[in-house]
Each structure stands twice: as structure tokens, then as C-alpha cells.
C-alpha positions as CSV (number, residue, x, y, z in Angstrom):
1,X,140.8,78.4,187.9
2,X,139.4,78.1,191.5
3,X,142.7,77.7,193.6
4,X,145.0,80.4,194.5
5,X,147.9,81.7,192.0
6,X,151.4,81.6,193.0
7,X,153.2,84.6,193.4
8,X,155.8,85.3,190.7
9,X,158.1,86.6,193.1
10,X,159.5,89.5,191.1
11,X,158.2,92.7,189.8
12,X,158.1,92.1,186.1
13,X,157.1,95.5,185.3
14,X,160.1,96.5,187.0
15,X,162.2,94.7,184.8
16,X,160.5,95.5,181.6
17,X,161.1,99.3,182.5
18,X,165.0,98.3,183.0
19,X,167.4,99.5,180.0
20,X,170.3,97.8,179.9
21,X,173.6,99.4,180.0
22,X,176.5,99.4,178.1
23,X,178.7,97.6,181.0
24,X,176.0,94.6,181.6
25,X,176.7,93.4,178.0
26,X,180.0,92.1,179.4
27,X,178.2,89.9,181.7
28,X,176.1,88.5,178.8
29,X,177.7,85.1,177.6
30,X,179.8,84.7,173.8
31,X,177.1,82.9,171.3
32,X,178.8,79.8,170.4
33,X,178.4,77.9,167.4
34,X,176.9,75.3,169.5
35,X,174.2,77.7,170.7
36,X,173.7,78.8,166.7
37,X,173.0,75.7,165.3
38,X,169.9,75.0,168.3
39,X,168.6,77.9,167.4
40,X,164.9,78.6,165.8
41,X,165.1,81.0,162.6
42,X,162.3,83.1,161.7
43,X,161.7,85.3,158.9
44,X,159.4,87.9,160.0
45,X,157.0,86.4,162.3
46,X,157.5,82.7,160.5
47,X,159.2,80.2,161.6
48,X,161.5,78.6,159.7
49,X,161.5,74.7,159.9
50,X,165.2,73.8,160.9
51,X,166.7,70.4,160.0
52,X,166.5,68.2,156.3
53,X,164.8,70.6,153.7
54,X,161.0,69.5,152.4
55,X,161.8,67.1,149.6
56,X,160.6,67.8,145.6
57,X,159.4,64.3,145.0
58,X,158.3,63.3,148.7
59,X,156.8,59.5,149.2
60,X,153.6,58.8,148.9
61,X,151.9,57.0,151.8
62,X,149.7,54.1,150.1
63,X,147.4,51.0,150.8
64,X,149.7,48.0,148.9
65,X,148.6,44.0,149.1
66,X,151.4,41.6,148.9
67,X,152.0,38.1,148.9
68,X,153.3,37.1,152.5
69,X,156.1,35.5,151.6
70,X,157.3,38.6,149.7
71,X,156.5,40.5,153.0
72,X,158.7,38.3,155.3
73,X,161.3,38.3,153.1
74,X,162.0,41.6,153.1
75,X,160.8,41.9,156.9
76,X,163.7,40.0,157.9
77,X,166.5,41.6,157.3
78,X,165.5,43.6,159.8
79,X,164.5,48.0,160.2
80,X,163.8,49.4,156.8
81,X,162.1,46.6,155.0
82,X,159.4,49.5,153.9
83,X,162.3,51.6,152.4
84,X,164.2,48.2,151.1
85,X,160.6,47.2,148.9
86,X,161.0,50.5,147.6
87,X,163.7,49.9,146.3
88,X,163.4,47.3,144.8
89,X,160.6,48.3,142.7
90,X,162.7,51.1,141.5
91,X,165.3,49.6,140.5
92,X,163.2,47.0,138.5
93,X,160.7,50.3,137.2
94,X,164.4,51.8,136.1
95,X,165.0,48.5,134.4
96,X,162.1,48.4,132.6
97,X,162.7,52.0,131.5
98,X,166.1,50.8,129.8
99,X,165.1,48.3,128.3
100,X,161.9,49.7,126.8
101,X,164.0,52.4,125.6
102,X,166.5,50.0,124.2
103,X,164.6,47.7,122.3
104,X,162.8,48.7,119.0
105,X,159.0,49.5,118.6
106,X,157.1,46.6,117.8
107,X,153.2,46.5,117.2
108,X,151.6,43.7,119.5
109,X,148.2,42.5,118.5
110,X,145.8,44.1,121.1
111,X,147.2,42.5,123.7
112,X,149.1,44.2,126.7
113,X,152.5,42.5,127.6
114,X,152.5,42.1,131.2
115,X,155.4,42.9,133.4
């Protein structure tokens, strides 16, 4: 850094030597629930992540080909087509499930049914 520094203005180690008194905690301000809720926790040195807990079966980003027309479709209804796919294809894997579970064994003659 070639230019000059700014002076801080105040003698920090002034005020790191300072102990506060007993009648100064008055002027400190209540902790309101507002105040709690923005603030970072840490356990030990760690911080804790605030908001929506790490999921135990997060998505999976993936590579997936499909037809356009499927695409559009669910592109326009609008925000959330990704999630709406999803969906979809669970609800038709939880199907499939049911059903398989439903129906009795049969033997098929090397071939592999298709979905």
C-alpha cells in the first residue's frame, strides 16, 4: 500500500484497557427477540449455519435429455418447472412401486418390461 493511512481517530488501546462498570450496563440496549433471531450462533469457534437445516436425502444436480415438447410444457406454467418434473417422476416412480408391489410375481421370458 503506497498511499497514506487514515487516522482512526481514537486511541483503541485506550479503549481495550477500559473496564466497564456496573452503572454503564444500563446504558447498554434490552436484546430483543428481533435482535436474537439475526444473530450468528457458534459452538466454540464454529459457526453454526442459521436458517433451513441440511436435508437427509438432498437433490442431486444431474445432466437429463428430454424431448422439447415435454420441456415446454412444463416450462410454461411458469417458476418451478425443475421442481414440477420432479415431481412428476415421483409420483409416477411411487406408482410404479404400488403396483409392483400389488401385483403377483410373474416370470417373463428374458425380456425386460419397459416402463
Amino acid at each position: 500500500m503506497t498511499g497514506k493511512k487514515r487516522a482512526l481517530g481514537s486511541d483503541l488501546k485506550k479503549v481495550d484497557r477500559h473496564v466497564i462498570q456496573p452503572d454503564e450496563y444500563e446504558e447498554i440496549p434490552e436484546l430483543t427477540d428481533e435482535m436474537a433471531e439475526r444473530a450468528d450462533l457458534y459452538q466454540g469457534r464454529k459457526l453454526i449455519r442459521r436458517g433451513r437445516p441440511k436435508s437427509d436425502d438432498p437433490k442431486q444436480l444431474i445432466t437429463l435429455r428430454l424431448d422439447a415438447a415435454v420441456l415446454r410444457w412444463f416450462q410454461q406454467s411458469g417458476p418451478g418447472y425443475q421442481s414440477r418434473i420432479g415431481a412428476a417422476l415421483k409420483s409416477h416412480m411411487t406408482r410404479k412401486k404400488a403396483a409392483a408391489k400389488a401385483a403377483p410375481r410373474r416370470k417373463t421370458a428374458g425380456k425386460k418390461k419397459a416402463w
